[in-house]
MARTIMI-443710 format. One record per atom (N, C-alpha, C): atom name; residue in one letter; x, y, z; residue number from 1. Coordinates in nm, 2 decimals, m for minus. Example, Ala and Ser with C-alpha at 12.3 -4.5 7.8 and 13.67 -1.06 7.14 Angstrom:
2
   atom   res        u        v        w     n
      N     A     1.32    m0.57     0.78     1
     CA     A     1.23    m0.45     0.78     1
      C     A     1.32    m0.33     0.78     1
      N     S     1.28    m0.22     0.71     2
     CA     S     1.37    m0.11     0.71     2
      C     S     1.29     0.00     0.79     2
! end
This chain:
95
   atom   res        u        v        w     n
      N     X     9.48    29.11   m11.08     1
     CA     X     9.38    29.11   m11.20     1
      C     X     9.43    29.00   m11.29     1
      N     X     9.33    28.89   m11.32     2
     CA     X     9.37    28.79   m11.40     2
      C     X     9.33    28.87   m11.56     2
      N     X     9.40    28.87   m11.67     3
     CA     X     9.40    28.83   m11.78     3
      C     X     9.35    28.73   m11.85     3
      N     X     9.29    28.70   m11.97     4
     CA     X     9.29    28.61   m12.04     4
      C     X     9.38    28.59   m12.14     4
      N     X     9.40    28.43   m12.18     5
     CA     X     9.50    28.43   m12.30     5
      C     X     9.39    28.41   m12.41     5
      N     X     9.42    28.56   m12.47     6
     CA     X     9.39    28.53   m12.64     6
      C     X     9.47    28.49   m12.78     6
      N     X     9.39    28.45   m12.84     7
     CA     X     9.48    28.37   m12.95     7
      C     X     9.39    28.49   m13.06     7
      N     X     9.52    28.55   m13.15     8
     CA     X     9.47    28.64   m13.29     8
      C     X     9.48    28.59   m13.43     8
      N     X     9.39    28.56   m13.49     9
     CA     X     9.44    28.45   m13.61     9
      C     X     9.44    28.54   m13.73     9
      N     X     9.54    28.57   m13.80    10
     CA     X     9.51    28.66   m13.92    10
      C     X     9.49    28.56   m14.02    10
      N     X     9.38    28.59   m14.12    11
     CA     X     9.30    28.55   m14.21    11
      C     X     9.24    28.63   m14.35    11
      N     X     9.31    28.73   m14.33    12
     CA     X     9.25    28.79   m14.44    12
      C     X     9.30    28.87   m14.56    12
      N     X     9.38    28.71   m14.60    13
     CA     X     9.46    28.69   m14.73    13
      C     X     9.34    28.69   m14.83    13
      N     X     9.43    28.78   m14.94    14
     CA     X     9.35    28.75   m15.04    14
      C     X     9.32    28.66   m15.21    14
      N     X     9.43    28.55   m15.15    15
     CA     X     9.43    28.50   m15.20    15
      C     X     9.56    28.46   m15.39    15
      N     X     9.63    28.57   m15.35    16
     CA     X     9.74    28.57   m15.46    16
      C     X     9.86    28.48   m15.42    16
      N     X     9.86    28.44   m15.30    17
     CA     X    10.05    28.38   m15.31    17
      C     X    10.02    28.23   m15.32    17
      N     X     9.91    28.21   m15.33    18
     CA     X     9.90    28.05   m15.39    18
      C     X     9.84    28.02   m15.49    18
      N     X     9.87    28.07   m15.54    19
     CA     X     9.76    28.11   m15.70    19
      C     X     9.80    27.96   m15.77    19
      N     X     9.72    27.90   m15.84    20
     CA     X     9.63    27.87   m15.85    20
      C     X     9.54    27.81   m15.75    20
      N     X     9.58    27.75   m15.69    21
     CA     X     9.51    27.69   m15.58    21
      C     X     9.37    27.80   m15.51    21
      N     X     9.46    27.92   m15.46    22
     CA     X     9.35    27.97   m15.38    22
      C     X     9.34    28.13   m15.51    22
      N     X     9.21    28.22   m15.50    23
     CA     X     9.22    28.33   m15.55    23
      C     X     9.13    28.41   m15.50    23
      N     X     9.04    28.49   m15.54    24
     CA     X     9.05    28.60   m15.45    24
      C     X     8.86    28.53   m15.40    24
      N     X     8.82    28.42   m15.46    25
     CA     X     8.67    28.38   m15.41    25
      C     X     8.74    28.28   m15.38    25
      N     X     8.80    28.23   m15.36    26
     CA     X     8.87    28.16   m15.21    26
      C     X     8.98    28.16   m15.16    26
      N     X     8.98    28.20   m15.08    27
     CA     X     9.16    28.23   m15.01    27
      C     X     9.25    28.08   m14.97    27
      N     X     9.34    28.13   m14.94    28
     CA     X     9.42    28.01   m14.89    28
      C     X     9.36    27.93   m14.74    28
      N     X     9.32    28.08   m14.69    29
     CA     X     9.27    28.04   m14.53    29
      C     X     9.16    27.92   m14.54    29
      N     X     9.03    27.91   m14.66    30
     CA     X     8.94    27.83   m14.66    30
      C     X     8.95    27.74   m14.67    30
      N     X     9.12    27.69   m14.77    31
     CA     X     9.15    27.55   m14.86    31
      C     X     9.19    27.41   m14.75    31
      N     X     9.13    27.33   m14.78    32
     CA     X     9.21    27.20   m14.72    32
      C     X     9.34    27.17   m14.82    32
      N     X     9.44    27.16   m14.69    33
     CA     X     9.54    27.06   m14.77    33
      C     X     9.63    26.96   m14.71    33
      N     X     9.59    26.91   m14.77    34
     CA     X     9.67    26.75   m14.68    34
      C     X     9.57    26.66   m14.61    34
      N     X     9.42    26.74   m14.60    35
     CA     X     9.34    26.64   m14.51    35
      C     X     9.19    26.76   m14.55    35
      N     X     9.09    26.67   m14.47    36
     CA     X     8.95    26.74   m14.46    36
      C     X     8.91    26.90   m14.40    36
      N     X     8.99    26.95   m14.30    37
     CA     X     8.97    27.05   m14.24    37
      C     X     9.07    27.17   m14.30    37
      N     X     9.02    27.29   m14.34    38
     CA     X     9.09    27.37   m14.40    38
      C     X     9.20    27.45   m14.34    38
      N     X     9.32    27.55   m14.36    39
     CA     X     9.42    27.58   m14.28    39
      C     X     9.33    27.66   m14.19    39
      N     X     9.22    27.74   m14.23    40
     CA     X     9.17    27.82   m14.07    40
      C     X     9.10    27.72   m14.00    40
      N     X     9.06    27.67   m13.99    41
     CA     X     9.02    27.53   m13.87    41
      C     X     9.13    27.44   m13.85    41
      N     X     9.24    27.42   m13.87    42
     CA     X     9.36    27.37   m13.81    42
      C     X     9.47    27.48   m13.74    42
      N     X     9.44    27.61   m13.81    43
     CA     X     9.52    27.70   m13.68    43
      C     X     9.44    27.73   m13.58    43
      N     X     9.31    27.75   m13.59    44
     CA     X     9.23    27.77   m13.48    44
      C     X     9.21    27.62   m13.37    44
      N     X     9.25    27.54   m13.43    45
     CA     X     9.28    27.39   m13.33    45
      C     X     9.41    27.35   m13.24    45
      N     X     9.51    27.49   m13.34    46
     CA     X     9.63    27.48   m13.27    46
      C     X     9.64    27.58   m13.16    46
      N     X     9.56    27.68   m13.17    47
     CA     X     9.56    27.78   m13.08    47
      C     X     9.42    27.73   m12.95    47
      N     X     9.40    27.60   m12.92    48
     CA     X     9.25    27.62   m12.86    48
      C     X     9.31    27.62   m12.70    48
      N     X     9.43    27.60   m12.66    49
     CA     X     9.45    27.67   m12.56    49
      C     X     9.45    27.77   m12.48    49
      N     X     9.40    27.88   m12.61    50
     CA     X     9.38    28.02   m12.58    50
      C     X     9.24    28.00   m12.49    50
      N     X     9.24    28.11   m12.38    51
     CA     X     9.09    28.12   m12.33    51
      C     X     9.00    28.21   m12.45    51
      N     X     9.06    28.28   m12.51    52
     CA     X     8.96    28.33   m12.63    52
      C     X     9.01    28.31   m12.77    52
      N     X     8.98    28.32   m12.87    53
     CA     X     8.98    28.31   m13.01    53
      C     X     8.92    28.39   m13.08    53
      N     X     9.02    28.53   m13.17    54
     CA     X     8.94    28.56   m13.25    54
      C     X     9.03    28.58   m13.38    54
      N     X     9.00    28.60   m13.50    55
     CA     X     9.01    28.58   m13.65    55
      C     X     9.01    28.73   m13.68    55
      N     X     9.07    28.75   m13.77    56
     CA     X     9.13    28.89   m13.79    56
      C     X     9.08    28.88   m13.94    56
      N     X     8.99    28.95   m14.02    57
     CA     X     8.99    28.91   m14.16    57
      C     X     8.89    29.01   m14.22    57
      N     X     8.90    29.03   m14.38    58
     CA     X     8.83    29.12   m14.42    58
      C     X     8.69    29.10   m14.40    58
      N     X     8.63    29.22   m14.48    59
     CA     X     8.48    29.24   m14.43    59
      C     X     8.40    29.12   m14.53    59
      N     X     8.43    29.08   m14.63    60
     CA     X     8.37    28.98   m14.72    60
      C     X     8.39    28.86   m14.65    60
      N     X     8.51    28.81   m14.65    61
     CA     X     8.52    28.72   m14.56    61
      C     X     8.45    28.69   m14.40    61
      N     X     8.44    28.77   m14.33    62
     CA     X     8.35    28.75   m14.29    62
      C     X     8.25    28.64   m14.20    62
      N     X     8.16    28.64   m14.32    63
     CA     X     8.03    28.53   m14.29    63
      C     X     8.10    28.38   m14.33    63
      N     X     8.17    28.36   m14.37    64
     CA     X     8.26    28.23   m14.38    64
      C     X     8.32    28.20   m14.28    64
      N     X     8.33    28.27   m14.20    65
     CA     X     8.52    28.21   m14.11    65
      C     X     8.41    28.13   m14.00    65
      N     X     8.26    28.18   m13.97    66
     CA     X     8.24    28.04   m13.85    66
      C     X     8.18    27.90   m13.93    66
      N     X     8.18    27.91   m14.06    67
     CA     X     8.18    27.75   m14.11    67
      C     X     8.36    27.68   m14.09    67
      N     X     8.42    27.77   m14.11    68
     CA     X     8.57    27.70   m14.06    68
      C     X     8.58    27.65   m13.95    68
      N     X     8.54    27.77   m13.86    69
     CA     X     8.57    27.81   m13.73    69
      C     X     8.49    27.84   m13.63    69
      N     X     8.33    27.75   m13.62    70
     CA     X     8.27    27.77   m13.51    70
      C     X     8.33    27.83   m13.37    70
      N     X     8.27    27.91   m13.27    71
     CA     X     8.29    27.97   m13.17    71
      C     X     8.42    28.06   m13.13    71
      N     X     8.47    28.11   m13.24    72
     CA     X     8.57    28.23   m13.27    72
      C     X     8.47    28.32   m13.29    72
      N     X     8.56    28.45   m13.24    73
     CA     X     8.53    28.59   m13.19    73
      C     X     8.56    28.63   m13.39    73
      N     X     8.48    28.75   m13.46    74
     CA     X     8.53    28.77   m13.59    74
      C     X     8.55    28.93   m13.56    74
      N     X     8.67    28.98   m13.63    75
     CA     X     8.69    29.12   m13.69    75
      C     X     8.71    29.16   m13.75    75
      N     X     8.65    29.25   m13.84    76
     CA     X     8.69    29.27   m13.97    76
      C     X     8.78    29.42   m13.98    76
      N     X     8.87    29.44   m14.06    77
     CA     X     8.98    29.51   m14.11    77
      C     X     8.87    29.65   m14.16    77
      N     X     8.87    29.74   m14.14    78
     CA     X     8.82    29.85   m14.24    78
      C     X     8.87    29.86   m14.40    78
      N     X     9.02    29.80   m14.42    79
     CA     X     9.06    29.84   m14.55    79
      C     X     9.19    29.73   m14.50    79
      N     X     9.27    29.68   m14.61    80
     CA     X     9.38    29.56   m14.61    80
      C     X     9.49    29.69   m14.57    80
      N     X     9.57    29.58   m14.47    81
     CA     X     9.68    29.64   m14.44    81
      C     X     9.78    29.60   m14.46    81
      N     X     9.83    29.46   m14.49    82
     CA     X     9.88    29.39   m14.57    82
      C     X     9.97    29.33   m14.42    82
      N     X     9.92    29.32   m14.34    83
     CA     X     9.97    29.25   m14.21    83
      C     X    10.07    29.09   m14.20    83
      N     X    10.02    29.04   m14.25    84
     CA     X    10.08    28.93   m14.28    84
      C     X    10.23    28.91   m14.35    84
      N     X    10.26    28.99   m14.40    85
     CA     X    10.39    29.04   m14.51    85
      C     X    10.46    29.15   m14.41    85
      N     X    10.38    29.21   m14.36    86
     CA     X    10.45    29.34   m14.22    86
      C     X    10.56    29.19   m14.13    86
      N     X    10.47    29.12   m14.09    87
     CA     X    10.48    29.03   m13.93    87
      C     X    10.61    28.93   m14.07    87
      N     X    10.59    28.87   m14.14    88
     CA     X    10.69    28.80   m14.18    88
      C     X    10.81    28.87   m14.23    88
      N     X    10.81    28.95   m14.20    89
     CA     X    10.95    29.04   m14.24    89
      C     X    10.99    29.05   m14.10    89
      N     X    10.91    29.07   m14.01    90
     CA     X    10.98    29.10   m13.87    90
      C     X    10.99    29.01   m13.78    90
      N     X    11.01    28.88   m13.81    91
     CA     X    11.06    28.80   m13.73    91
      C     X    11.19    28.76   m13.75    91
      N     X    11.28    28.75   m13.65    92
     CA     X    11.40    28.71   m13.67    92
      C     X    11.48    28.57   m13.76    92
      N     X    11.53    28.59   m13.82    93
     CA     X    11.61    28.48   m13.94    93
      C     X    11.70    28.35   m13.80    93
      N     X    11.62    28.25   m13.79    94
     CA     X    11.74    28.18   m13.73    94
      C     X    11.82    28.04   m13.81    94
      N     X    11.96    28.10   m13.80    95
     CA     X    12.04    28.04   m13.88    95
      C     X    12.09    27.87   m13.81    95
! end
């Protein structure tokens, strides 16, 4: 039984840890920096290896993520679980 490789992009920051830059009517995920294409259309370019692609992100968010990110799969969260701060605590420190 083959498998496919999927790619899970979490996206559904809301916008406080880059304050001013991003806030809560625009997240960090929307913002360009450094160039034309915003960080969710540059991780979704990094991941196009995957046979599937899908975006992890709140329910407002949403209807935006395929102007980033045409032909990504979307899902939205029922309520924030603060995932992103879970996963960066649990990676290992390499010294």
């Amino acid at each position: 039984m083959d498998r496919p490789l999927v790619a899970l992009v979490l996206a559904g920051g809301t916008g406080t840890r880059l304050f001013p830059a991003s806030r809560s009517d625009r997240p960090k995920q929307f913002l360009a920096f450094g160039g034309d294409e915003s960080l969710l259309a540059r991780t979704v370019d990094r991941v196009a290896f995957a046979e599937e692609t899908y975006v992890l992100t709140r329910e407002r968010f949403a209807d935006a993520i395929h102007d980033h990110a045409p032909g990504v799969g979307v899902l939205t969260e029922p309520e924030p679980k603060d995932t992103g701060r879970r996963y960066s605590t649990s990676w290992p420190t390499w010294t």
